[in-house]
Kinemage of the C-alpha trace (Angstrom):
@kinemage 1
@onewidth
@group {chain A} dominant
@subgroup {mainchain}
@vectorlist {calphas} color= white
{ca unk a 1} P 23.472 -21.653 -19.423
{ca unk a 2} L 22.592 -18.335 -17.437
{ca unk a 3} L 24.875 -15.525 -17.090
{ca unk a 4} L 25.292 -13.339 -14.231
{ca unk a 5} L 23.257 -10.851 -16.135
{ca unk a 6} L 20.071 -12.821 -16.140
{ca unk a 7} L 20.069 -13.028 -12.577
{ca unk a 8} L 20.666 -9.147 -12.640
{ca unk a 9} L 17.264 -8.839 -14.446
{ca unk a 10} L 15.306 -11.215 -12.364
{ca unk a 11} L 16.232 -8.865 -9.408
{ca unk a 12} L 15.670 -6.331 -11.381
{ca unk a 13} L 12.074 -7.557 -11.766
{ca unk a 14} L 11.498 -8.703 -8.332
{ca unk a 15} L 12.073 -4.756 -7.264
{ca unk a 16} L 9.351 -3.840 -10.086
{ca unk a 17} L 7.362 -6.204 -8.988
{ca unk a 18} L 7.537 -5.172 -5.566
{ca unk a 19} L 7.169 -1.598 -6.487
{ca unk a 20} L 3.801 -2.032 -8.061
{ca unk a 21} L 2.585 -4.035 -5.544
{ca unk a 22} L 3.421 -0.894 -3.138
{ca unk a 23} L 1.491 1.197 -5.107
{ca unk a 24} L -1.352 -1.160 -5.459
{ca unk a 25} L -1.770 -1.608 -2.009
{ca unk a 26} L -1.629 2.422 -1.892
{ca unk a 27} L -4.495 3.018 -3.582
{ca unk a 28} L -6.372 0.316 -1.984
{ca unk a 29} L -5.742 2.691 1.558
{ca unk a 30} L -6.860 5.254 -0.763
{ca unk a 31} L -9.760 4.319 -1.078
{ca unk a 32} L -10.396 2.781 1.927
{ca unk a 33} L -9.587 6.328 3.221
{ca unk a 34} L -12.671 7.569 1.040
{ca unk a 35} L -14.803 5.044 2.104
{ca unk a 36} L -14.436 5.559 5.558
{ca unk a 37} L -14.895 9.858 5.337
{ca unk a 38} L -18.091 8.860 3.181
{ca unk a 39} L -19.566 5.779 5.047
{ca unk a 40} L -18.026 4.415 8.016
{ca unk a 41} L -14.742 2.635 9.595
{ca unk a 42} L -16.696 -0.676 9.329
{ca unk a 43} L -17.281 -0.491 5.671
{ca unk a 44} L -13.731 0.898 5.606
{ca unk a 45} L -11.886 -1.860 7.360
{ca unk a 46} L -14.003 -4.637 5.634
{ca unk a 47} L -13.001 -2.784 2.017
{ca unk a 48} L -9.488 -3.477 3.390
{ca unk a 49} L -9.896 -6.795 4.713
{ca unk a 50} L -11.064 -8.117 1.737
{ca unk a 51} L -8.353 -6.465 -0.389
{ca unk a 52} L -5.547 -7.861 1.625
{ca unk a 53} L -3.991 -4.811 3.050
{ca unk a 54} L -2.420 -5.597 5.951
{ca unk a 55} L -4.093 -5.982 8.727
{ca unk a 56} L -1.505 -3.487 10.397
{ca unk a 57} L -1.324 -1.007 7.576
{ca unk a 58} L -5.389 -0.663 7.747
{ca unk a 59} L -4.875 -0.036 11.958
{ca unk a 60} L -2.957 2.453 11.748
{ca unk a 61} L -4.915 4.264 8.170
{ca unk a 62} L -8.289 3.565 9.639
{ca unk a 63} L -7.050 5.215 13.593
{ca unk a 64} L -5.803 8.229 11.870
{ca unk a 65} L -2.122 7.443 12.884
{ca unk a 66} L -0.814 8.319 9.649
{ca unk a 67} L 2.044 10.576 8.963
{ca unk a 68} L 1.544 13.651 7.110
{ca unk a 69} L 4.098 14.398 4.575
{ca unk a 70} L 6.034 17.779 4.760
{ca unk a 71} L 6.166 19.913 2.001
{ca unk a 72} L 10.089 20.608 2.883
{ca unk a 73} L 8.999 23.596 5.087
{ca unk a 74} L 9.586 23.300 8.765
């Protein structure tokens, strides 16, 4: 019989889970970032394709609509 505390834990993985994924799919842009400074959108968005980013994620990476993080200094 389960506990409540086991279905604590399965959450708890689900976030991990989740997390990593997020991270993996951050490094994929990453890269895709690279390839497209170094060869060309194309190659770029066909890197990203194939890796499963999303195909809005790679839009708005591969337009140059990203965000840039602030350092805390306005």
């Amino acid at each position: 019989m389960r506990s409540k505390n086991d279905k604590v834990t399965a959450t708890n993985m689900d976030i991990l889970d989740c997390a990593r994924q997020d991270d993996l799919t951050a490094q994929k842009v990453e890269v895709g970032i690279i390839f497209q400074e170094m060869l060309d959108t194309a190659t770029a968005a066909a890197y990203l394709a194939k890796n499963k980013v999303p195909i809005a994620t790679a839009l708005r990476v591969l337009t140059g609509s990203r965000r840039k993080k602030s350092g805390g200094a306005n």
